[in-house]
N, C-alpha and C positions, 0 to 999 in steps of 0.2 A: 358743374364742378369739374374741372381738371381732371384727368386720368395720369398725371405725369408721377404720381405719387403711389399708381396702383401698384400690388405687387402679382404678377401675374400665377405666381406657383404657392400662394398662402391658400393653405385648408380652411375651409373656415366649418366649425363647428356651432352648432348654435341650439341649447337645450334649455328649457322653460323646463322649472321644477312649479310644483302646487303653490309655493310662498309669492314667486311672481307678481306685480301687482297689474302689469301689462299681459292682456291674454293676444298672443299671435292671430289668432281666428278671428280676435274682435278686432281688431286694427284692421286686418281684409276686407272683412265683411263691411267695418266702418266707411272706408275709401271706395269700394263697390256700389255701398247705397248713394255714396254721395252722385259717385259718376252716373248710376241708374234713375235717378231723379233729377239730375240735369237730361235726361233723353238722350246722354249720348251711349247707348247701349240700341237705338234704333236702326232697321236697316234703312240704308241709301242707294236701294236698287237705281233707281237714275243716273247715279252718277256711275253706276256699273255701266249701264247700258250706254252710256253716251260715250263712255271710255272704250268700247266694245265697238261700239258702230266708228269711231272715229281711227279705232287701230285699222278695222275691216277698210275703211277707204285709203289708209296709208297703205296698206299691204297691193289693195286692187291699183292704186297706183303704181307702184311698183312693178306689177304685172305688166302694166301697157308699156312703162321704162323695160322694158327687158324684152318684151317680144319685139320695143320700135328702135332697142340699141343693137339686136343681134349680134351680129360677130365681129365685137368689139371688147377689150379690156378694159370698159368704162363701166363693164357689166361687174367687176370684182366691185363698184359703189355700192350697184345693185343689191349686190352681196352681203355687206357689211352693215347697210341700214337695215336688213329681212334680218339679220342679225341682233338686232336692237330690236327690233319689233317682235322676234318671237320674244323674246326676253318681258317685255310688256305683257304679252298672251301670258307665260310663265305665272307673272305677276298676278293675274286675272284668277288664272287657276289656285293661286295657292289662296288668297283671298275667298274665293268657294269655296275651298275645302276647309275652311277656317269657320262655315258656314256665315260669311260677311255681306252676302250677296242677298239669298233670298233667303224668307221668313222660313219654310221648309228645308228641311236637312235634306229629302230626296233631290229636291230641286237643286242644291247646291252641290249636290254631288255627281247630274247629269253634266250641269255647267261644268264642273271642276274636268269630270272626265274628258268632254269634247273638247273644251279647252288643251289639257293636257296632252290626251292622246294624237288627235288630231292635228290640231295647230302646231303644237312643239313638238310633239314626236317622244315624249318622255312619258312612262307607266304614270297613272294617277295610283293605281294603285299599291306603287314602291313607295312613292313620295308620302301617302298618307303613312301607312306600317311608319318608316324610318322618321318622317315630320313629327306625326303623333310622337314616339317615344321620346323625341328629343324636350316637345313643346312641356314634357308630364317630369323630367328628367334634366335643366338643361347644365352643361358642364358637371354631370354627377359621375364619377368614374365607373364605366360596368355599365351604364344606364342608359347614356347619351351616346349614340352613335356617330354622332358630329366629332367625337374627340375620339374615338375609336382608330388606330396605328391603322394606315395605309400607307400609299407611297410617303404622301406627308405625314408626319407626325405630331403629337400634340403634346407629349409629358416626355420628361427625364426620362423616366421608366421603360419607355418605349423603344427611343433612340440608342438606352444602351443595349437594347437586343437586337439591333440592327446589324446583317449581318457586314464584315468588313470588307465587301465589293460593294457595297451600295452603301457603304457607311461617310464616303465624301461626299456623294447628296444632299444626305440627310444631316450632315454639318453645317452645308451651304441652302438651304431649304428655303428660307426666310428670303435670301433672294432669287432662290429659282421658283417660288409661289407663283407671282401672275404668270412669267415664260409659261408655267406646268398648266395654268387655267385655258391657254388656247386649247389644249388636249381636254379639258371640261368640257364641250357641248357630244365629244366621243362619247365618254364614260357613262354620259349623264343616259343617251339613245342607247348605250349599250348594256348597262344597268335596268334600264326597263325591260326588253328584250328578256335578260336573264331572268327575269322576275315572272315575268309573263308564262315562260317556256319552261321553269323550274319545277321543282317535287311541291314546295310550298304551296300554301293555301292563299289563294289570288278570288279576291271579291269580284266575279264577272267574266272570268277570264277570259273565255274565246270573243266577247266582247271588244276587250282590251287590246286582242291580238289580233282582230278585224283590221281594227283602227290604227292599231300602231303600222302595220305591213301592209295596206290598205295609203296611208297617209307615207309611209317611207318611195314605196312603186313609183305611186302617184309623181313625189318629190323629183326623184331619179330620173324616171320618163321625160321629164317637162326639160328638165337641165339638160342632158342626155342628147335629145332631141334639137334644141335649138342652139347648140352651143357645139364648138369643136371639143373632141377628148378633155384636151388638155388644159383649155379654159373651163370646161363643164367641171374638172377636178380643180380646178384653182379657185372656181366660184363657192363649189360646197366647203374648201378648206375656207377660206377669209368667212362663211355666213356660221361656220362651226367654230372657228376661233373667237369669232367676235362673240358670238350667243355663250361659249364658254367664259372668257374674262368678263364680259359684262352680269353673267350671274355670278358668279364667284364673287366677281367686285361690289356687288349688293350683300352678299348673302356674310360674308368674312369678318367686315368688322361687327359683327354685331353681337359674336362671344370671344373669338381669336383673343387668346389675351388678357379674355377674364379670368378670374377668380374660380377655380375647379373644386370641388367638393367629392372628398372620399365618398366610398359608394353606402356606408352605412349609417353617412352622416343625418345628425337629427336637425334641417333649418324649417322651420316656414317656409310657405307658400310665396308669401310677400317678401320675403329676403330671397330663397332661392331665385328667386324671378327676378329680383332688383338685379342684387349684386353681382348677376351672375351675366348682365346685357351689356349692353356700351347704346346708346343715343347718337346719333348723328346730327351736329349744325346744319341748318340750312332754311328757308323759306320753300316757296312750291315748287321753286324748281327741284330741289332735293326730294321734294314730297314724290313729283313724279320719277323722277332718276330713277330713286328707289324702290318704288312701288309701295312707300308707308314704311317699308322696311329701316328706314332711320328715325323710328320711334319704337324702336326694338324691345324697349322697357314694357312701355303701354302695351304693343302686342301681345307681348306675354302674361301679364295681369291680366287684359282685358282680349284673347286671343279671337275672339268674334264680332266686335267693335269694327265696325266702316271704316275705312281709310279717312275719308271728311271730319270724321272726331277725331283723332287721333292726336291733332293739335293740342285740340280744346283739353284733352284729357291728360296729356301732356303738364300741362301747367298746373292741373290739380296735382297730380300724381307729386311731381317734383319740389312744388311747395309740403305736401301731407310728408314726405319722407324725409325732407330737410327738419321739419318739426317731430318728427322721431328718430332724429340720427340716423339714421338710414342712410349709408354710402350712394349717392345718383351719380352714375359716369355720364358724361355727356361729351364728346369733341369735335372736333372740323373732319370733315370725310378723308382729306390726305393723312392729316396728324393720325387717325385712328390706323390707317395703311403702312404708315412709320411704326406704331404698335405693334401689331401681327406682324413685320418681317424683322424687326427686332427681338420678340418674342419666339419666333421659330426658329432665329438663330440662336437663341441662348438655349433653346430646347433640344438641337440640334449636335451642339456643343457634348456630349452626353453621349454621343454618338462616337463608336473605335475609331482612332487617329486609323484612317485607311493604310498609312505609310509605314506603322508598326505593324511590323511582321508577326501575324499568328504564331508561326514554331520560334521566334526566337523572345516572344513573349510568354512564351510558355514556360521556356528554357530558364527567362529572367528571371522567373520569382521564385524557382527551387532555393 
């Protein structure tokens, strides 16, 4: 179904009294058995591992590209595909921590870690805290962190307390989104960091902090060492730009521009989850692009489900919901891109004309 018709800033409310003849729970539970008895609730450790060892020879090639291009500017390539492939590792990790990998929750939580901290250089343990509340919460105002006012902003409400030196940004937002995502693979390394080294309660933490400053040295030294200053810094911008737009561009359209839900709203399991994702078109190329991430729907119903179902479960899901009116978004990955920066700008919009003057707007309304 089309999202051309969504409206991106409707509350939606939704409360079942005792007369009901449809129960919420049993419609879940219904669509759950069914996918649980098809076996697609199995893990597919193999195709982890084959995805894993296939990244590991993409990355070790790269190594031999880079210590046999030395000092040369064909090294920013280098750069920009390490770029794309931690993005993959990313993918890897959030998938364990989803426990998708292996049958054991510890297991997937070593995986998720080393992946994480190691490979990408990003806290596992920010990303579960902040994943988790989103995955239990998603577009719920108060609840979802995802939609929580940072530089960008997500609601009306936000943009109008933006102050008026940063309020022409936050107008124009919608199209300064991907520009601001090259600065995503910063925030993303420096957000962990903070998590690591904060008052908060961190699952492991000098662990975390091995790995993360341990894996960052490491990083630096290698670059550092075989590269001049100035292309050593131009290599880490182009593999941190690109590892930023490229998650962000995974990760954005998959509520950007959904349907928000006040924070003491009464829906179901099975609508908040629905109504509140957007689907991505595509075949396996899009499977891997995304890392599963453009079956956004299915992840969230079914958030521990293997990437390889995801399909299968796919076509249940969206036949069971169409036969209970249930809104399914589904679109092409650019069209959903036209959503979020059209919807940031209308959100935006809410935001003080920067050019009216505080004192003589002040003065106007006496």
């Amino acid at each position: 179904m089309s999202e051309a018709s969504a409206a991106p800033t409707v509350r939606i409310v939704r409360t079942r009294k005792g007369g009901d003849s449809k129960n919420p729970t049993t419609e879940y539970s219904s669509l759950l058995h069914t996918v649980r008895n098809l076996g697609l609730l199995q893990r597919r450790t193999g195709f982890y591992w084959g995805m894993f060892a296939a990244l590991v020879l993409i990355t070790a090639g790269l190594g031999v590209g880079f210590v046999l291009l030395g000092d040369s500017w064909y090294q920013l390539i280098i750069a920009g595909v390490l770029g794309l492939i931690l993005t993959q590792f990313a993918f890897l990790a959030h998938e364990a921590s989803h426990r998708q990998v292996f049958e054991s929750g510890p297991a997937n939580d070593r995986a998720g870690r080393i992946l994480a901290n190691l490979f990408v250089g990003i806290s596992y343990a920010w990303w579960m805290t902040k994943h988790s509340r989103h995955h239990a919460n998603p577009n719920v105002v108060g609840k979802d962190p995802d939609i929580d006012p940072d530089f960008i902003v997500f609601r009306e409400e936000d943009a109008a307390k933006v102050n008026w030196i940063t309020s022409f940004m936050t107008r124009k937002q919608g199209y300064l989104f991907f520009p601001l995502l090259t600065l995503e693979g910063i925030n993303l390394h420096i957000q962990g960091f903070k998590t690591v080294f904060g008052k908060g309660k961190v699952d492991k933490r000098w662990l975390e902090i091995t790995m993360l400053t341990s894996r960052i040295v490491l990083y630096f030294a290698v670059i550092f060492y075989f590269l001049p200053l100035g292309m050593a810094f131009a290599f880490i911008g182009v593999q941190m730009a690109v590892f930023g737009v490229y998650m962000g561009a995974s990760f954005a359209p998959n509520h950007k521009g959904m349907p928000q839900l006040p924070h003491e709203s009464k829906v179901d399991f099975l609508r908040r989850q629905v109504l509140t994702s957007r689907n991505i078109r595509g075949g396996t190329v899009m499977d891997t692009f995304m890392g599963g991430l453009n079956y956004q729907v299915e992840h969230h119903l079914f958030p521990n489900m293997a990437r390889p179902h995801l399909k299968k479960a796919q076509e249940i899901t969206k036949e069971y919901c169409e036969s209970n009116k249930i809104l399914y978004t589904e679109t092409g990955l650019f069209e959903s891109y036209g959503i979020v920066i059209a919807y940031l700008n209308k959100v935006g919009l809410a935001a003080r004309d920067p050019f009216d003057c505080p004192m003589v707007q002040r003065f106007h309304h006496r």
